[in-house]
C-alpha positions as CSV (number, residue, x, y, z in Angstrom):
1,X,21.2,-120.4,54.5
2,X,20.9,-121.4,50.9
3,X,19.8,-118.7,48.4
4,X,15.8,-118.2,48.8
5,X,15.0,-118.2,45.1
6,X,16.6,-121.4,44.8
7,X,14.8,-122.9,47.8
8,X,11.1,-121.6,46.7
9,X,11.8,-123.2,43.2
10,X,12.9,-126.6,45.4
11,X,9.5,-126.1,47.6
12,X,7.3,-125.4,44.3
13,X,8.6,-128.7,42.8
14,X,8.2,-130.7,45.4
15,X,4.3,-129.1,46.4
16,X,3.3,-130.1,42.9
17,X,3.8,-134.2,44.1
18,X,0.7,-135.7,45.1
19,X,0.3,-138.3,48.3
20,X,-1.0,-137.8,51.2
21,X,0.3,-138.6,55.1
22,X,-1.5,-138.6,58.2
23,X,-1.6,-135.6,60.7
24,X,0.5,-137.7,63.0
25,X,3.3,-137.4,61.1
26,X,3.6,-133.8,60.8
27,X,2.7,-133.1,64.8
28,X,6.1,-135.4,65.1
29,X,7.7,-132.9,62.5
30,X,6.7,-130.0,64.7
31,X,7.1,-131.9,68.3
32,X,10.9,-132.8,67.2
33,X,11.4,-128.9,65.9
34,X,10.1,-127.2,69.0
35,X,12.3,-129.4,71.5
36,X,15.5,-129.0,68.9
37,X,15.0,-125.4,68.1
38,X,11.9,-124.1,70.6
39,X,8.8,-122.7,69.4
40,X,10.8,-119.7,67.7
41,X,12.6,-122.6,65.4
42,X,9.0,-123.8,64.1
43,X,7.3,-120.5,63.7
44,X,10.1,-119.9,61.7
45,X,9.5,-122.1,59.3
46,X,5.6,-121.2,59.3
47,X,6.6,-118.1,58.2
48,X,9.0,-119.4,55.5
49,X,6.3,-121.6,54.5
50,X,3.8,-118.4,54.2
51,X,6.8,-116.9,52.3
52,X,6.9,-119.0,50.1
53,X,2.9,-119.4,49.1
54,X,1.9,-122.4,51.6
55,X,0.8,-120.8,54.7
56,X,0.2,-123.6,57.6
57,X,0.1,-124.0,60.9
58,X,1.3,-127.0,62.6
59,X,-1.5,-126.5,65.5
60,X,-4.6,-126.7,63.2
61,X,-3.0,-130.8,62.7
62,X,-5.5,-133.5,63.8
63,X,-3.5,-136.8,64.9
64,X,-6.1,-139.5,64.0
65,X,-8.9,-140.2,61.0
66,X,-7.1,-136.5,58.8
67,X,-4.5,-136.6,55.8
68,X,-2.8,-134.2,54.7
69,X,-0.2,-133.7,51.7
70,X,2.9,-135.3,51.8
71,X,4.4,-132.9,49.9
72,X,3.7,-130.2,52.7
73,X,5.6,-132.8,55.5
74,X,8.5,-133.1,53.1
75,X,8.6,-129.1,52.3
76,X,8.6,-128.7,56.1
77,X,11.6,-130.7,56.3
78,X,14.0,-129.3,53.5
79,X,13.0,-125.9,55.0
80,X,14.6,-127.2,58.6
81,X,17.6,-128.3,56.0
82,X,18.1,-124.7,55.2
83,X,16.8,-123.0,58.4
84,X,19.3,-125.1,61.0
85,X,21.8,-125.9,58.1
86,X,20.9,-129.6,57.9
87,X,23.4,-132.1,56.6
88,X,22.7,-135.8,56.2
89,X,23.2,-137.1,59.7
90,X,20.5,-134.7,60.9
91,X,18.1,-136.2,58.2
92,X,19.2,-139.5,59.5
93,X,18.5,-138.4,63.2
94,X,15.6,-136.9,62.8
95,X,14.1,-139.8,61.3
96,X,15.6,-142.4,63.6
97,X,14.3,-140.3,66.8
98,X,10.7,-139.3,65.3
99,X,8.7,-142.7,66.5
100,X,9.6,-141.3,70.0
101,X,7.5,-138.7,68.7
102,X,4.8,-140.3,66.9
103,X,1.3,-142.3,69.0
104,X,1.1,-144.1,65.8
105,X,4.3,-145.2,65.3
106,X,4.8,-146.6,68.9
107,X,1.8,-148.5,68.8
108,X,3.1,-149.8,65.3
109,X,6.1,-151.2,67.2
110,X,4.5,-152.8,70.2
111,X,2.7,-154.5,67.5
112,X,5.8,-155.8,65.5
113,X,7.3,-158.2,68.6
114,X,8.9,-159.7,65.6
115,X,11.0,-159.1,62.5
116,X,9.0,-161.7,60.6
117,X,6.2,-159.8,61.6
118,X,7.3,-156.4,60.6
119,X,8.6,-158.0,56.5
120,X,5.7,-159.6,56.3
121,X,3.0,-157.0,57.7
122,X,5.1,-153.8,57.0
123,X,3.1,-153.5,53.6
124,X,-0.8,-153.2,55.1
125,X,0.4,-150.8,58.0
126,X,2.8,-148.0,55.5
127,X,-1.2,-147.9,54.1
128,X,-2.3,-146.9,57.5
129,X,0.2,-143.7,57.5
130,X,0.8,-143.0,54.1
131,X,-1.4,-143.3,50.5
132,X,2.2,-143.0,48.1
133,X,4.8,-145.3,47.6
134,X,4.7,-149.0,48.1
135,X,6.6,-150.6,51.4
136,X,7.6,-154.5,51.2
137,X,10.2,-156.6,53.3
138,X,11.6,-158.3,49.8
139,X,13.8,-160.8,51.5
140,X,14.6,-162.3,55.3
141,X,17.6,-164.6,56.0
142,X,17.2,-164.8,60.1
143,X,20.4,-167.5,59.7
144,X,22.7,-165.3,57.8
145,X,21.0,-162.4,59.8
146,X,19.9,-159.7,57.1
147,X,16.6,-158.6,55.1
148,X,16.2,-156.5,52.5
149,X,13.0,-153.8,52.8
150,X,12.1,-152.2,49.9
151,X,10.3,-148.5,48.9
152,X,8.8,-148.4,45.8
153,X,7.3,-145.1,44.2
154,X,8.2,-142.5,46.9
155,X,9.9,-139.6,45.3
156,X,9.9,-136.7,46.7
157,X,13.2,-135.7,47.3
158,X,16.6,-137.2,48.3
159,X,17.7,-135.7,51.3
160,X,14.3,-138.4,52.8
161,X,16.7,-141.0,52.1
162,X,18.5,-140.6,55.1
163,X,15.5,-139.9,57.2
164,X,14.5,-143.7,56.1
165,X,17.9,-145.1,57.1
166,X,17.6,-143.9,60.2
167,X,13.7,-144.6,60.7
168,X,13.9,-148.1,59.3
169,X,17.1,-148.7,61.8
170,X,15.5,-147.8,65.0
171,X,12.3,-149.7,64.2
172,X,14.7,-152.5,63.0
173,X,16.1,-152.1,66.2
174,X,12.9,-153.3,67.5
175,X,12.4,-156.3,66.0
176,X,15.8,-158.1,65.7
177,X,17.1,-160.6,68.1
178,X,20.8,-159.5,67.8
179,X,23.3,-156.7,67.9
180,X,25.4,-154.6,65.9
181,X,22.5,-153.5,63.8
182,X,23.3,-151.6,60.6
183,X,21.1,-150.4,57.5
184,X,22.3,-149.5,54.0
185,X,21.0,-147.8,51.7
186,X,21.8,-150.1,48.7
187,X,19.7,-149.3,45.4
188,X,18.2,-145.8,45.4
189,X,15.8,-143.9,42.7
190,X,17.7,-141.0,42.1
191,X,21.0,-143.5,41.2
192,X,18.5,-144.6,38.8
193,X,17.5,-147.9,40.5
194,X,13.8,-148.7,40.1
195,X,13.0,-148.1,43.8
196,X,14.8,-147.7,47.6
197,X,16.8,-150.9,49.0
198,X,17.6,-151.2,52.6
199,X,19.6,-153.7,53.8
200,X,19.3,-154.4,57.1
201,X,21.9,-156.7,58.6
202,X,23.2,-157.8,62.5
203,X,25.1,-160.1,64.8
């Protein structure tokens, strides 16, 4: 576990972000800790929250019509990184298993039946689950078989890079008629790009 003092003073920074998410998003934060690590795993970091000056309890959450800071869902997570020792191919897994997790998120992917659909509509719906940051699908090619996504004004910390790689992948993974479908990270805010890339590309 990473030295405490350090971690709060990663926590503080991060808690002073503004943007907001909806409830639904952090009962998938605590659904996917309590089958990973049990109940003891996400009272755990309750009480490092607490610890730290942020006490909150994942069961007070409401799913639909609430928001709450994004700051807190993020904090959450780089707790879990020190907690269970995260590296990045748990941030990636955790973000391409959470819309199993997620009512919102599932009924966002029976809607997409298309990857058209999902570039061109992906803006109005981020709006639906999150108020910072700016989602667009900047480019499709269905012939040469990629598209580019973009994230503009979402920084809160890197280690959510990888949680988007492997969130945008599986919903990708929804929407593309082919195979072999990989996801790139390819321009990133904190390699001083002016926002996140994705490319998304198949067979």
């Amino acid at each position: 576990m990473e030295n405490q003092n350090s971690l709060k003073a990663e926590i503080d920074i991060i808690m002073k972000k503004s943007g907001r998410t909806k409830g639904s998003e952090l009962i998938t934060y605590a659904k996917y800790i309590r089958e990973k690590y049990g109940e003891k795993g996400l009272k755990a970091v309750e009480e490092k929250l607490e610890e730290f000056g942020y006490p909150f309890r994942f069961d007070s959450v409401k799913m639909l019509g609430e928001w709450y800071s994004e700051a807190l869902n993020v904090s959450a997570i780089i707790i879990a990184k020190s907690l269970f020792d995260w590296k990045e191919k748990d941030f990636f897994e955790f973000g391409y298993t959470s819309p199993k997790y997620s009512f919102l998120v599932k009924i966002l992917m029976k809607y997409f039946v298309t990857l058209k659909m999902f570039v061109d509509q992906g803006k109005e719906y981020w709006s639906k689950f999150m108020d910072v940051g700016e989602f667009e699908g900047a480019e499709l090619d269905e012939e040469k078989k990629y598209c580019v996504l973009r994230l503009k004004g979402y920084d809160f910390h890197p280690c959510m890079c990888e949680y988007f790689n492997g969130f945008l992948l599986k919903i990708s993974e929804n929407v593309v008629k082919g195979k072999n479908i990989k996801i790139e990270e390819t321009k990133c805010i904190y390699r001083s790009d002016p926002y996140h890339e994705f490319l998304v590309s198949w067979e």
